[in-house]
N, CA, C and O of each residue as an XYZ file, in Angstrom:
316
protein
N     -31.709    160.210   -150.114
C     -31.163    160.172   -148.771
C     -32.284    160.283   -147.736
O     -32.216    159.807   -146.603
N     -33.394    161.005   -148.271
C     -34.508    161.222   -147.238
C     -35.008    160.025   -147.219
O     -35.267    159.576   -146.103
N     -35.199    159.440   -148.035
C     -36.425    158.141   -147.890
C     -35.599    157.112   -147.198
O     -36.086    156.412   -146.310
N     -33.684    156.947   -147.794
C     -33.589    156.020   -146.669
C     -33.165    156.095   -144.783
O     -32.883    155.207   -143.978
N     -33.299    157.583   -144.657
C     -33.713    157.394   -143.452
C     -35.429    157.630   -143.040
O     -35.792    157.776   -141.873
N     -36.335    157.635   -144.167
C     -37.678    157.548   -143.467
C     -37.616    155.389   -142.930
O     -37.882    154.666   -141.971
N     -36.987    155.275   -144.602
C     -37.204    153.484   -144.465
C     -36.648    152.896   -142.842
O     -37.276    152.229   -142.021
N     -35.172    153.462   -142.773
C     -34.410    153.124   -141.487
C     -35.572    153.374   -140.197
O     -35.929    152.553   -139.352
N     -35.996    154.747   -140.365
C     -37.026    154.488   -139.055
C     -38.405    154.149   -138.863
O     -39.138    154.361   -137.896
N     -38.680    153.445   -140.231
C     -40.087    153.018   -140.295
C     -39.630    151.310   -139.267
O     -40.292    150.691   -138.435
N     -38.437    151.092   -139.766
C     -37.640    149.652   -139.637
C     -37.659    149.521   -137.941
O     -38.024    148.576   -137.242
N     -37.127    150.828   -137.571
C     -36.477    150.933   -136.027
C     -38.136    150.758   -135.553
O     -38.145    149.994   -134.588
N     -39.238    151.107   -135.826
C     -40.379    151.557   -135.386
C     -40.992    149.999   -135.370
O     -41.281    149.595   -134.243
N     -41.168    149.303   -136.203
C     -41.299    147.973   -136.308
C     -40.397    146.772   -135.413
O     -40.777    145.658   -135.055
N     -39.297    147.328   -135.239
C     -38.820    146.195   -134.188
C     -39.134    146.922   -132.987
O     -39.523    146.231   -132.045
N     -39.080    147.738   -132.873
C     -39.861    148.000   -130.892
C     -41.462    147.944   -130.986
O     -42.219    147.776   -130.030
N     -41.789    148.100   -132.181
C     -43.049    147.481   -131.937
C     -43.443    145.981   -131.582
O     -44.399    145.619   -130.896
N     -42.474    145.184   -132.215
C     -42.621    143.607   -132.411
C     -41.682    143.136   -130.945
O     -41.126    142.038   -130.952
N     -41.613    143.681   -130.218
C     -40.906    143.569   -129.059
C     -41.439    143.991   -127.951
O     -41.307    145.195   -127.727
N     -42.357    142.962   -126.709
C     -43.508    143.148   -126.208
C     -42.731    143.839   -125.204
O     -43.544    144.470   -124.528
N     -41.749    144.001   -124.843
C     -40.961    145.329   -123.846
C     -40.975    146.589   -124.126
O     -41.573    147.448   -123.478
N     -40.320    146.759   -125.099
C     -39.835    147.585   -125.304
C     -41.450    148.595   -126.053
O     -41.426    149.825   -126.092
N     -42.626    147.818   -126.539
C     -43.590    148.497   -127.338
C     -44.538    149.103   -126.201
O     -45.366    149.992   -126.399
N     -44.299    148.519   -125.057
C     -44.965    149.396   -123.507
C     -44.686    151.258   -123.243
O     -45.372    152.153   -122.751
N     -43.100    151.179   -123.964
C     -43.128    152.161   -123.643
C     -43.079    153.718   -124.444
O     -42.848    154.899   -124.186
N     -43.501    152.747   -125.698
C     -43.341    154.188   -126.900
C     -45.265    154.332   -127.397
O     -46.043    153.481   -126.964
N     -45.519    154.908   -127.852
C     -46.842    155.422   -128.287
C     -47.182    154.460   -130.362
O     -46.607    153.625   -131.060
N     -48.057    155.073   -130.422
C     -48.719    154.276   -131.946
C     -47.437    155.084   -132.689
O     -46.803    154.431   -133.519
N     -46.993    156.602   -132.403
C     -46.739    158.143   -133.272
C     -44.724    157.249   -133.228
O     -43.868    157.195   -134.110
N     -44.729    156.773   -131.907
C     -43.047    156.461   -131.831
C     -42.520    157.111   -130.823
O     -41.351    156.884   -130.511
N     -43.275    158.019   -130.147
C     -42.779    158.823   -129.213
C     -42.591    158.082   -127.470
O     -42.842    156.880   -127.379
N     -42.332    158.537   -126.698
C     -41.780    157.544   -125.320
C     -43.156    157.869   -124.674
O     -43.739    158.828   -125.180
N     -43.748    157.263   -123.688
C     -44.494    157.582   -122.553
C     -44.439    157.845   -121.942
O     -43.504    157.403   -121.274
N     -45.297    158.874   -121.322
C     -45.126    158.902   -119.785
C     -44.791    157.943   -118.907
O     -45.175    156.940   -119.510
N     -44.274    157.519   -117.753
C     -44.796    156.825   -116.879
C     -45.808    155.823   -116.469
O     -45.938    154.600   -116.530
N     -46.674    157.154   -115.890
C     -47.519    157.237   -115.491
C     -48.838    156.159   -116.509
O     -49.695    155.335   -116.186
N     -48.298    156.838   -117.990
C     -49.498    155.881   -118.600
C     -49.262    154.898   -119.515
O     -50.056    154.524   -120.378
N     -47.563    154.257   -119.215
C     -47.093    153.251   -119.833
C     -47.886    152.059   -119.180
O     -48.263    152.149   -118.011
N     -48.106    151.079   -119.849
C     -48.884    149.883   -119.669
C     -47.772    148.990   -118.186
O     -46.551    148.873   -118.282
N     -48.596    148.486   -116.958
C     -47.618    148.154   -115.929
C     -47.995    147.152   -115.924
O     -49.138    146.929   -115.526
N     -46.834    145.756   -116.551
C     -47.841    144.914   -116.881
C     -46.505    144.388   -115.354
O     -46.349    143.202   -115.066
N     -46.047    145.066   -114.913
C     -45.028    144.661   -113.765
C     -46.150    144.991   -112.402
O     -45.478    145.565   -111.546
N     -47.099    144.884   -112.086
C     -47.993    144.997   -110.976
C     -47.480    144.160   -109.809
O     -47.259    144.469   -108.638
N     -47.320    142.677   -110.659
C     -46.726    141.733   -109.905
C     -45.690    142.065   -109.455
O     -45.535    142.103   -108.235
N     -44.749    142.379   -110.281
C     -43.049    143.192   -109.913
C     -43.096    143.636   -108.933
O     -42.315    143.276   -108.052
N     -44.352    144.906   -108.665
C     -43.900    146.050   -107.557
C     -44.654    145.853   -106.423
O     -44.584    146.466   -105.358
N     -45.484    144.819   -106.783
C     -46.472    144.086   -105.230
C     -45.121    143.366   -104.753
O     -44.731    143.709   -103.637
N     -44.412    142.492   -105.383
C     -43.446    141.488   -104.914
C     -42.035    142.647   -103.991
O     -41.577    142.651   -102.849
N     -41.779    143.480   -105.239
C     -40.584    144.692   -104.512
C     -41.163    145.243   -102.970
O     -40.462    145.224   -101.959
N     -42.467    145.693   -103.010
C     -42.814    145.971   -101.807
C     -42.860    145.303   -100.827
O     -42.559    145.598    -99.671
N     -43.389    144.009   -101.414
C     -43.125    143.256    -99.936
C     -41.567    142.610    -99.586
O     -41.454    142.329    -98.393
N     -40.459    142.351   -100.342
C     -39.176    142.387   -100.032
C     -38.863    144.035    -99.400
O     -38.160    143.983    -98.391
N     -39.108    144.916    -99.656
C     -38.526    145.664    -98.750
C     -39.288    145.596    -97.949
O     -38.714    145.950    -96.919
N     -40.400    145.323    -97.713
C     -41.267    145.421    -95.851
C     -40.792    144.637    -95.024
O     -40.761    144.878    -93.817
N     -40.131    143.046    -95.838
C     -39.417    142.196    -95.060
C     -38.078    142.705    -94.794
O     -37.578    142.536    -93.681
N     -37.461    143.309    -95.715
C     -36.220    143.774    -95.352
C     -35.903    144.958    -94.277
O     -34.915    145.020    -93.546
N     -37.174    146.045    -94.376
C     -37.242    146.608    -93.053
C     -37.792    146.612    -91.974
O     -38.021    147.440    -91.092
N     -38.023    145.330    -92.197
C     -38.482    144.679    -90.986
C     -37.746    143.580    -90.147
O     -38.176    143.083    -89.106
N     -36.469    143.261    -90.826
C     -35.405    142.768    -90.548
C     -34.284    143.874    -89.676
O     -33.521    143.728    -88.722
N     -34.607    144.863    -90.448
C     -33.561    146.335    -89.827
C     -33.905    146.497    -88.554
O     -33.135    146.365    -87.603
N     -35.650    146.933    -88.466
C     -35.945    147.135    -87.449
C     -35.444    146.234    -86.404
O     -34.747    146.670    -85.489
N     -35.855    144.668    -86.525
C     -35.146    144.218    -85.393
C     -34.029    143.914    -85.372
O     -34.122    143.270    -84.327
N     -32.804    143.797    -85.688
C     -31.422    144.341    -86.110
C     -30.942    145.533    -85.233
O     -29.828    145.760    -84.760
N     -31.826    146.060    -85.172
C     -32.067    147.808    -84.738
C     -32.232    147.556    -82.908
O     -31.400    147.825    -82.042
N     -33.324    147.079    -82.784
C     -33.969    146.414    -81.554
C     -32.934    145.644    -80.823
O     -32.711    145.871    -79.633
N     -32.262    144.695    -81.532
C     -31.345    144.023    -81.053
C     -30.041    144.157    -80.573
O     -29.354    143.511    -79.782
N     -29.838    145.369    -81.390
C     -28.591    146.299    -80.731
C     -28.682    147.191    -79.594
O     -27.784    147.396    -78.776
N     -30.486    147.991    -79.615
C     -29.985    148.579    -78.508
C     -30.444    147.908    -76.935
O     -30.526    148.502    -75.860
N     -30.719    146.361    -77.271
C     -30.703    145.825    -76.112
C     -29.359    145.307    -76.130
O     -29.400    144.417    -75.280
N     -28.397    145.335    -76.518
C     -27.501    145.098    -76.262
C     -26.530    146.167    -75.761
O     -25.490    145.912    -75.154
N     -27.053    147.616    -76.133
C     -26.269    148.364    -75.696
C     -26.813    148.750    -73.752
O     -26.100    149.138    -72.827
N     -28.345    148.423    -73.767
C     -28.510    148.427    -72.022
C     -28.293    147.600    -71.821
O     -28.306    147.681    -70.593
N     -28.005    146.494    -72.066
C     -27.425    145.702    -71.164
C     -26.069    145.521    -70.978
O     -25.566    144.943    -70.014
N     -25.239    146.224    -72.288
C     -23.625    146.724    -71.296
C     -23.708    147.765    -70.627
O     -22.693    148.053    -69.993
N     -24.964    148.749    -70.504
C     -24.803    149.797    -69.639
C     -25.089    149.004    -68.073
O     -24.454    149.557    -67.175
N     -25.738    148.087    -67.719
C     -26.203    147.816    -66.926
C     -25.190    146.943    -65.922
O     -25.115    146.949    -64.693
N     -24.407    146.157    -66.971
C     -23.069    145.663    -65.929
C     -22.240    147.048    -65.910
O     -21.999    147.189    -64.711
N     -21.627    148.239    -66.649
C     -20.785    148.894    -66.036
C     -21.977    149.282    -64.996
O     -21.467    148.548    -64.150
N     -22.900    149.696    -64.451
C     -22.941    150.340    -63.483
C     -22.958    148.589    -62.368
O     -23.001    148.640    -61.138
């Protein structure tokens, strides 16, 4: 019974190894990584995420801008 769960997770250990996703984030031992020192092969990913949200809050902002000239200028006909 022991050996066939050593075999089962020698097995499990071999397909996340052979699986260029999923082998980023476990160690040689099988264990998970940090973060911090998982391989980021997403650089591109989070250069691209950053600049969609800089565009996106930069859309807010004037969104933002655009409302509150709209709100002096209904203050400006009631008076």
């Amino acid at each position: 019974m022991k050996e066939k769960i050593i075999r089962e997770d020698l097995g499990e250990k071999q397909k996340v190894d052979d699986c260029e996703h999923c082998r980023e984030f476990f160690n040689k031992e099988g264990r998970v990584r940090v973060a911090s020192t998982a391989k980021d092969g997403s650089d591109e990913d989070t250069d691209e995420e950053k600049e969609t949200l800089k565009n996106q809050l930069r859309e807010m902002e004037l969104e933002l801008a655009q409302t509150k000239l709209q709100l002096v200028e209904a203050e400006c006909k009631i008076q």
